[in-house]
C-alpha positions as CSV (number, residue, x, y, z in Angstrom):
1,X,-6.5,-20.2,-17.4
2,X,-4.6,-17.9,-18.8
3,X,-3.6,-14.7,-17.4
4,X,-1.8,-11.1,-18.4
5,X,-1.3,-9.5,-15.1
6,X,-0.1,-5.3,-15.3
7,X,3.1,-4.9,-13.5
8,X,4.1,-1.3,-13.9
9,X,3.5,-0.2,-10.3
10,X,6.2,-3.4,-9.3
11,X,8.5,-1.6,-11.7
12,X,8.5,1.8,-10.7
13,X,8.9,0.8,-7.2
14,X,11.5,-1.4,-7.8
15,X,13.7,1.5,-9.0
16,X,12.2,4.0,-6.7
17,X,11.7,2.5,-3.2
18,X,10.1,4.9,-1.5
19,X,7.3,4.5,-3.7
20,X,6.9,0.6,-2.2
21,X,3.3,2.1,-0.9
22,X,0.5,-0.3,0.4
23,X,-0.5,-0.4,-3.7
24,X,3.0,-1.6,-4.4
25,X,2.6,-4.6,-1.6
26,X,-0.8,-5.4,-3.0
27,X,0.3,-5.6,-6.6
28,X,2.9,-7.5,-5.4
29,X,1.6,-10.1,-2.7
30,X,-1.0,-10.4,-6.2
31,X,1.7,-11.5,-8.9
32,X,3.8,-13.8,-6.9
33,X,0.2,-14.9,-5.1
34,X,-0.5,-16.2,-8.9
35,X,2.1,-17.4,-9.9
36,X,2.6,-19.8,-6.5
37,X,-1.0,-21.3,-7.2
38,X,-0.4,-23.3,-10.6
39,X,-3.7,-22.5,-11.3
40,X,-2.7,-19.7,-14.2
41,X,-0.6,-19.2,-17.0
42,X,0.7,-15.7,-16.0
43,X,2.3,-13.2,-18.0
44,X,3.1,-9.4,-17.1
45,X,2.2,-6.3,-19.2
46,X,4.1,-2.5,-18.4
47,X,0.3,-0.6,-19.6
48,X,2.1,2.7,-18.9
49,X,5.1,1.6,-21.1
50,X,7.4,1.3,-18.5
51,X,9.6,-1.9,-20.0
52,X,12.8,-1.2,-18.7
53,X,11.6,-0.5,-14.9
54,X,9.5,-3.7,-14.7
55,X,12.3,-5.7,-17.1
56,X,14.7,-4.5,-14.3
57,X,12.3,-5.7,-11.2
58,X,11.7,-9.1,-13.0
59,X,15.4,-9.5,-13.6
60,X,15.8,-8.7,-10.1
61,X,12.8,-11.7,-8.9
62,X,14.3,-14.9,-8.2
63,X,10.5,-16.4,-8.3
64,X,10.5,-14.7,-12.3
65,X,13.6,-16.0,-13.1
66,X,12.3,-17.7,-16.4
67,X,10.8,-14.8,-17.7
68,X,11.8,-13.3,-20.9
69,X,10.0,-10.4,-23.1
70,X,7.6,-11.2,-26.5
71,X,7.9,-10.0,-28.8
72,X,11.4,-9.7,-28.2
73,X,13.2,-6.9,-28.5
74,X,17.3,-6.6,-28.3
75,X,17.0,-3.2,-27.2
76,X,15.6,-3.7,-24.1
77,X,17.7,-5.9,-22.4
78,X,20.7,-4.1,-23.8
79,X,19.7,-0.6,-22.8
80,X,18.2,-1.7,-19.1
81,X,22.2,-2.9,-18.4
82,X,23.6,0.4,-19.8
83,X,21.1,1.8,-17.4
84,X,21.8,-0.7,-14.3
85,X,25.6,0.6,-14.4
86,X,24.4,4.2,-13.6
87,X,25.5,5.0,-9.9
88,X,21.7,5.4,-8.7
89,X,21.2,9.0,-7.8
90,X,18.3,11.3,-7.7
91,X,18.4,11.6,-11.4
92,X,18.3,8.2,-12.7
93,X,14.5,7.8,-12.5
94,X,14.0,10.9,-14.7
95,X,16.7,8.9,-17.4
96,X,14.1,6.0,-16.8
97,X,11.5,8.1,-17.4
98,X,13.0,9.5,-20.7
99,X,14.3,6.5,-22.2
100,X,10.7,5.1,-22.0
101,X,9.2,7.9,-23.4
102,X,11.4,7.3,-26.9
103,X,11.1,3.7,-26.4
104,X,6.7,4.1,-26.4
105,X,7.3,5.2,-29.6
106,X,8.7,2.3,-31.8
107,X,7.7,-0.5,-29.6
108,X,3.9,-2.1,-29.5
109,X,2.6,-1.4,-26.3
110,X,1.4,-5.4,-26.2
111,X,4.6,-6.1,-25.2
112,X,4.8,-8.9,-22.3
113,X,6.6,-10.9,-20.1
114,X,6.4,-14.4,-20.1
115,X,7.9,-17.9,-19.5
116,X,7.8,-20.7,-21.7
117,X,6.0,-20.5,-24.4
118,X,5.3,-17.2,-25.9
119,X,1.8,-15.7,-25.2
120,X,0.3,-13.0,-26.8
121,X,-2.3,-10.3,-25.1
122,X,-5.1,-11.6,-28.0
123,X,-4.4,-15.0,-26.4
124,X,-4.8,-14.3,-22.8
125,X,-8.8,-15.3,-21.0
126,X,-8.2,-12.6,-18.4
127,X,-6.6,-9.4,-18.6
128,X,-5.9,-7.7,-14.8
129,X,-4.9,-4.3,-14.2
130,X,-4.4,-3.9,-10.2
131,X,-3.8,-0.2,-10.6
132,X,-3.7,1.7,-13.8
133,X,-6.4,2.2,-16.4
134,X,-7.1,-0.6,-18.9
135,X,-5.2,0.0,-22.1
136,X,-6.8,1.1,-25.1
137,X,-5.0,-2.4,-26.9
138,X,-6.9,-4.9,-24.7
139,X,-10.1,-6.7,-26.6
140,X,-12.9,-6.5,-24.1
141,X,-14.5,-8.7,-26.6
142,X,-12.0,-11.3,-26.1
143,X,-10.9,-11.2,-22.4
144,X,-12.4,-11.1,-19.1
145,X,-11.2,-7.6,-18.3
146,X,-10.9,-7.1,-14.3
147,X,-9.7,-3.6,-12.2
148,X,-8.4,-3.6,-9.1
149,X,-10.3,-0.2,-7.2
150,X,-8.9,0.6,-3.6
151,X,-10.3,3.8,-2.6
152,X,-12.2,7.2,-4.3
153,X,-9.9,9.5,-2.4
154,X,-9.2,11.4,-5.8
155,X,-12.9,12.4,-6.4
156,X,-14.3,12.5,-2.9
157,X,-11.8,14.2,-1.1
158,X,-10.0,16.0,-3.8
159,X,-8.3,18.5,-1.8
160,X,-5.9,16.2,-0.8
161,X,-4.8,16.0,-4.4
162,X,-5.2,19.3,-5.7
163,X,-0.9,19.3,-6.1
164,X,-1.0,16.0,-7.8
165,X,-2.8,16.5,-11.3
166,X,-1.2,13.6,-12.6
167,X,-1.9,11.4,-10.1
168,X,-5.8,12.9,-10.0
169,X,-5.8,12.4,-13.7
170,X,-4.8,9.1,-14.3
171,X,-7.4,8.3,-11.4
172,X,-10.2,9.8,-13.4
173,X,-9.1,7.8,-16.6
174,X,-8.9,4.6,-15.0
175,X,-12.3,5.5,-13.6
176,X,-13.4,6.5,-16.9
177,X,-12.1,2.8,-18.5
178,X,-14.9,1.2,-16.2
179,X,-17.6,-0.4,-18.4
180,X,-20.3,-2.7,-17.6
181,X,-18.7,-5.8,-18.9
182,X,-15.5,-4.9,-16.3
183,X,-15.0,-7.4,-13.5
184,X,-14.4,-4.9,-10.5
185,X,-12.3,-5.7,-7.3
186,X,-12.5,-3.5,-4.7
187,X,-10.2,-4.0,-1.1
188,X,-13.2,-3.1,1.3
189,X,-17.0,-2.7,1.3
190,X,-16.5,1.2,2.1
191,X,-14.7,1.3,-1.1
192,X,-17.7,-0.9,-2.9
193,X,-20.2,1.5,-1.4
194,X,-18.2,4.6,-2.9
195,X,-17.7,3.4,-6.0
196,X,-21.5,2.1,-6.9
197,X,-22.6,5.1,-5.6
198,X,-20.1,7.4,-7.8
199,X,-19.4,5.5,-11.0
200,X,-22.9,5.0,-13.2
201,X,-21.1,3.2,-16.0
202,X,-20.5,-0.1,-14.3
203,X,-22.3,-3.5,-13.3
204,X,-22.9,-3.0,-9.5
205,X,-23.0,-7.5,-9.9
206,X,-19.9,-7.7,-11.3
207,X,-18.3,-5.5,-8.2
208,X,-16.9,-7.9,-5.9
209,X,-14.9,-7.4,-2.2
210,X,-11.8,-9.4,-1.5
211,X,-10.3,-8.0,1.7
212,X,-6.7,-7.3,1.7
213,X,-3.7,-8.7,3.9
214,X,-0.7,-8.3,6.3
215,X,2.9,-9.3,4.6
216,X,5.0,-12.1,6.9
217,X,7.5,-9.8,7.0
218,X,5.2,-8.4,10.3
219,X,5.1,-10.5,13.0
220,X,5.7,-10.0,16.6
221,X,9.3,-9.7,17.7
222,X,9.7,-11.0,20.5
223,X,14.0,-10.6,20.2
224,X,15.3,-8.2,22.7
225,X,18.6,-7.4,20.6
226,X,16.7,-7.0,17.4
227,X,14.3,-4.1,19.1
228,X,17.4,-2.6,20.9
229,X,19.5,-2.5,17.6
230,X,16.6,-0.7,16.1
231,X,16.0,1.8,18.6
232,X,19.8,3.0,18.1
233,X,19.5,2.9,14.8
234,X,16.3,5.2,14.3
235,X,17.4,7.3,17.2
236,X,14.8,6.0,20.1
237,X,16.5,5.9,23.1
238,X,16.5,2.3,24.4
239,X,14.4,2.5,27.8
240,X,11.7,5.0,26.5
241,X,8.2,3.8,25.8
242,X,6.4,5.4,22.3
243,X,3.7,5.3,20.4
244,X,3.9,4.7,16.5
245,X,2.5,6.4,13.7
246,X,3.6,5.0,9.9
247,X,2.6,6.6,7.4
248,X,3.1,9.1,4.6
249,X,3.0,12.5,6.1
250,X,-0.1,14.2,4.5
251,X,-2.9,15.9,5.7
252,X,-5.2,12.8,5.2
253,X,-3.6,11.1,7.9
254,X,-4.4,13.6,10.3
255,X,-1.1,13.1,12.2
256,X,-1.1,16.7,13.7
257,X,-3.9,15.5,16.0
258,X,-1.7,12.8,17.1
259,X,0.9,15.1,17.8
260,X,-1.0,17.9,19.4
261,X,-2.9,14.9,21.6
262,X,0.8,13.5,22.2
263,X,2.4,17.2,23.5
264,X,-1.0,17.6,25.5
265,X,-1.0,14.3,27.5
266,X,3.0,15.7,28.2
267,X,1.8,18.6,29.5
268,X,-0.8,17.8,31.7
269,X,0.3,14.4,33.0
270,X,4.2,15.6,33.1
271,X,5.3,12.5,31.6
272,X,9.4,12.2,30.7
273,X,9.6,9.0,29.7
274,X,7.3,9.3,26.8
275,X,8.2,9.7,22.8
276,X,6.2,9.5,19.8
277,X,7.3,8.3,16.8
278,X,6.2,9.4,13.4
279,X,7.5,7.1,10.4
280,X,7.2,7.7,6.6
281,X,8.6,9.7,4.0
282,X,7.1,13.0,3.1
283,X,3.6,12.8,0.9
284,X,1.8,16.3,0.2
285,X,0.3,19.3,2.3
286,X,2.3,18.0,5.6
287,X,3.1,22.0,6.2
288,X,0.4,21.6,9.4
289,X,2.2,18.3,10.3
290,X,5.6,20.0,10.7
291,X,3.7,23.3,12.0
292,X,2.5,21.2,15.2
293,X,5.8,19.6,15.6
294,X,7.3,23.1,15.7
295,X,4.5,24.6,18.2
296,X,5.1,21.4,20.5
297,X,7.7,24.0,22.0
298,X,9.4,22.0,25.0
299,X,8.5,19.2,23.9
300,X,10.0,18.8,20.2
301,X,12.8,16.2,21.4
302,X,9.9,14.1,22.0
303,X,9.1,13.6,19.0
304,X,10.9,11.1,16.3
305,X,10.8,11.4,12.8
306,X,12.6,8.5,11.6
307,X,11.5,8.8,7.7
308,X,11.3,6.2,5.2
309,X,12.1,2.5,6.4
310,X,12.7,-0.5,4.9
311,X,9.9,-3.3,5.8
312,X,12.5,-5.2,7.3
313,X,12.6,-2.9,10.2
314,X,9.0,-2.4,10.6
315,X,8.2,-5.5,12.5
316,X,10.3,-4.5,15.4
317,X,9.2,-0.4,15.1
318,X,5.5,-2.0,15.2
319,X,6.0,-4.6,18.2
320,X,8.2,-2.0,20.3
321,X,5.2,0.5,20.4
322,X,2.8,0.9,23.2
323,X,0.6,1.4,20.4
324,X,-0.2,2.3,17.3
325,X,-2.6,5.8,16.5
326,X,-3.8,6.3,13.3
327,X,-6.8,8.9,13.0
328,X,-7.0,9.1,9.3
329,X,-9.9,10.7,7.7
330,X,-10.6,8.5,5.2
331,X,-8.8,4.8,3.9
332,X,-10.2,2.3,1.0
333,X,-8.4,-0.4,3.0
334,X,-6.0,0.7,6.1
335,X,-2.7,-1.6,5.9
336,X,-0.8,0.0,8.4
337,X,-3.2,-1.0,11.4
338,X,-3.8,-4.8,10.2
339,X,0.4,-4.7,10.1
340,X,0.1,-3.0,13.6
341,X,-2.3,-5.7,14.7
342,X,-0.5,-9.0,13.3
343,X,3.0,-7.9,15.3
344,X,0.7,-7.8,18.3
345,X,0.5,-3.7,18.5
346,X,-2.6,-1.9,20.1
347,X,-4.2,0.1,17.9
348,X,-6.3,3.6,18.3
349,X,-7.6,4.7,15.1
350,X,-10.9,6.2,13.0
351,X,-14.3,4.6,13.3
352,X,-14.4,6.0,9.4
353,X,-14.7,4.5,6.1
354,X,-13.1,0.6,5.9
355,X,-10.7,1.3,9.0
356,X,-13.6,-0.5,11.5
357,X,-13.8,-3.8,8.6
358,X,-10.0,-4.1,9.4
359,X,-9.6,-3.3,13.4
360,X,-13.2,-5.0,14.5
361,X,-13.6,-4.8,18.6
362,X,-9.6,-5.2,18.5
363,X,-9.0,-1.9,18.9
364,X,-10.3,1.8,20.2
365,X,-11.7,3.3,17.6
366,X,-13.3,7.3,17.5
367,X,-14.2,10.0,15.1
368,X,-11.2,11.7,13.8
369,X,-12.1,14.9,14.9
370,X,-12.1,13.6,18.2
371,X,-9.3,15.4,20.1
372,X,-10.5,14.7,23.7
373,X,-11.0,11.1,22.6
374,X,-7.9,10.4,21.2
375,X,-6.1,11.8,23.8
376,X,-7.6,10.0,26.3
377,X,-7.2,7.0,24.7
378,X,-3.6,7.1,24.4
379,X,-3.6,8.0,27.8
380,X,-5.7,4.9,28.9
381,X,-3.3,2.4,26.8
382,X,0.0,4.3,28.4
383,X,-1.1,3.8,32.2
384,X,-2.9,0.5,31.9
385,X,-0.6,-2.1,30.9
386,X,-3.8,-5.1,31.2
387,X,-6.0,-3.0,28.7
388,X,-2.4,-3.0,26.7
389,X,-1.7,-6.5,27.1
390,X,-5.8,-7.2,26.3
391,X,-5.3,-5.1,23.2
392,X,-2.5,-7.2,22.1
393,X,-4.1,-10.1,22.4
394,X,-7.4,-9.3,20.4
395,X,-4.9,-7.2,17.5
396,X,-3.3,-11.3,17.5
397,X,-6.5,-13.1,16.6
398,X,-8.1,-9.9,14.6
399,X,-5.1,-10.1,11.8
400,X,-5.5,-13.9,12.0
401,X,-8.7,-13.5,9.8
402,X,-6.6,-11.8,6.9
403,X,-4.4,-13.8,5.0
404,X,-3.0,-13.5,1.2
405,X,-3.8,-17.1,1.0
406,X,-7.4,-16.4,0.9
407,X,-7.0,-13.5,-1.0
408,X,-5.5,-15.3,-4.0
409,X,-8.1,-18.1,-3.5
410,X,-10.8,-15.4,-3.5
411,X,-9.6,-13.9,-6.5
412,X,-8.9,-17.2,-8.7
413,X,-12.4,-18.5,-7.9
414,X,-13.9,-14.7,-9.3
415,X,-11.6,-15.4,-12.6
416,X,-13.1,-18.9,-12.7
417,X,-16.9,-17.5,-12.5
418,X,-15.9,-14.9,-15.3
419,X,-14.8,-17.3,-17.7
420,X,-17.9,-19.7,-16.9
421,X,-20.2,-16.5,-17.2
């Protein structure tokens, strides 16, 4: 079958890391998930026009080594190696950014990536956008159109978007690109429900669930130099116990309960040897994140903010923690506690939305309004080490049921029933 997969989400995070979100490692694990089964002859679209970023992330792929752009276009390669010689700097997305913009103008937006022979979009069975909205250029006519959906946060909860219009907008257009010919995947049943009950446009039969998956790069490190080497790196001192919280620091997450439950078990159990660590770059509306850090008084050197890191470090953050708390309010899939689970972690989070179709009995799970709850959990994990070493065990086995394997299989075999429809 033959395949045009969108990769501008694999682009933009290629030249801006700290957009490498949970969407970046679906889109990802999803390409190279493709291209690995043989069973597709896969080819790469930029929908948003972004050549240059996703010519520079292919270029940097060892797996896309053989793939060149068609209709070809001199000016590309030329003006992405001007561009690769910029020192990289705060600026040099915004000269991305620009560049593209003039570029959208005098190139055909069909333009793909590809190896061997050449392939045009009017040639492709299936046409895949895992993020953005379908382009106005592809022939629903002609293709099997499919849309990756992972959550409604924009339209359910949008106050915690109300500083993002772009973002909220090009969530509504890609909601408003649904037809009832489009082949919907959604990462979660929660995020099925929503999205049936929301969009009226769309074939609730043709809205399928294919869970979502860990990375390898978490797994449980076991390597007592790795962990210590990482605690001096991200400033944890090296006989301290923490718990872990990773993600982007926005209201959503509800991390200022974790930290006012943190600096209350501190107070009334007149723990020392007790540190919380909060990882992830700054999101939106985290004002009352930073507000309870600053009203934690005494107890501010307890807690970590190590920032953005790399994934490479995340598997010995994860299996370092006495556990991972995460009492989001809402999540169309919840990454962070299957990662959690598959490096062995015990995780407290939300009984909300698709966060009990990831965690299961692994983990303790409450309302996220639940203050007294999630305080006492985190106090149950800390002083009992069997219910930890329980825990870890049942996070093991829980994460063994999610695998990117199965999720590539799942998705080929809903191609295959679209073409056969």
């Amino acid at each position: 079958m033959k395949v045009l997969f969108d990769i501008t989400v694999l682009g933009l995070g290629h030249v801006m890391p700290r957009a490498r979100t949970g969407v970046y490692r679906v889109v990802e694990q999803t390409a190279l998930g493709l291209l690995a089964s043989g069973e597709c002859e896969l080819a790469f679209s930029a929908s948003q026009g972004d050549f240059l970023q996703c010519l520079e992330y292919i270029k940097d792929t060892p797996l896309l080594a053989g793939y060149r752009i068609h209709p070809f276009h001199s000016s590309l390669p030329l003006l992405n190696k001007i561009l690769t010689r910029i020192p990289w700097d705060r600026g040099k997305p915004y000269i991305y950014c620009a560049v593209e913009a003039l570029l959208q103008k005098g190139l055909r937006p069909e333009i793909v990536f590809t190896a061997e022979s050449p392939m045009m979009a009017d040639r492709d069975e299936i046409y895949h956008s895992p993020y953005h909205a379908i382009p106005e250029w592809v022939d629903c006519r002609k293709q099997k159109v499919f849309q990756t959906v992972y959550d409604l946060i924009p339209v359910l909860y949008p106050q915690y978007f109300f500083k993002f219009r772009h973002a909220f907008q090009s969530f509504q257009k890609a909601l408003a690109a649904l037809t009832y010919e489009t082949n919907i995947i959604c990462i979660s049943q929660s995020t099925r429900n929503d999205l049936c009950n929301y969009a009226k446009t769309i074939d609730p039969g043709k809205v399928s669930v294919i869970p979502l998956a860990a990375s390898g790069k978490f797994y449980q490190c076991t390597d007592r130099q790795t962990k210590t080497l990482l605690r001096l790196k991200y400033g944890i001192p090296s006989d301290a116990a923490y718990f872990l919280s990773v993600s982007t620091l926005e209201s959503r997450k509800n991390i200022d309960l974790t930290i006012k439950s943190f600096v209350r078990i501190l107070q009334e159990e007149k723990r020392k040897d007790l540190y919380l660590v909060l990882t992830g770059a700054k999101g939106w509306r985290y004002d009352q994140i930073f507000s309870a850090i600053d009203n934690a008084d005494y107890f501010r050197n307890k807690i970590i903010l190590t920032g953005y890191v790399p994934d490479e470090d995340l598997a010995p953050l994860y299996s370092g923690a006495l556990a991972f708390v995460y009492p989001s309010f809402y999540e169309g899939f919840g990454l962070p506690p299957l990662e959690a689970m598959q490096c062995g972690t015990p995780v407290i989070t939300s009984n909300t939305s698709s966060l009990p179709e990831v965690v299961g009995d692994a983990g303790i799970m409450l309302a996220p309004t639940d203050a007294d709850g999630l305080c006492q959990a985190m106090l149950r994990v800390y002083t009992d080490s069997e219910l930890r070493g329980a825990m870890k065990q049942k996070s093991l086995e829980r994460a063994k049921l999610f695998s990117w394997q199965r999720y590539t299989n799942d998705l080929l075999a809903h191609y295959r029933k679209a073409l056969a429809a």
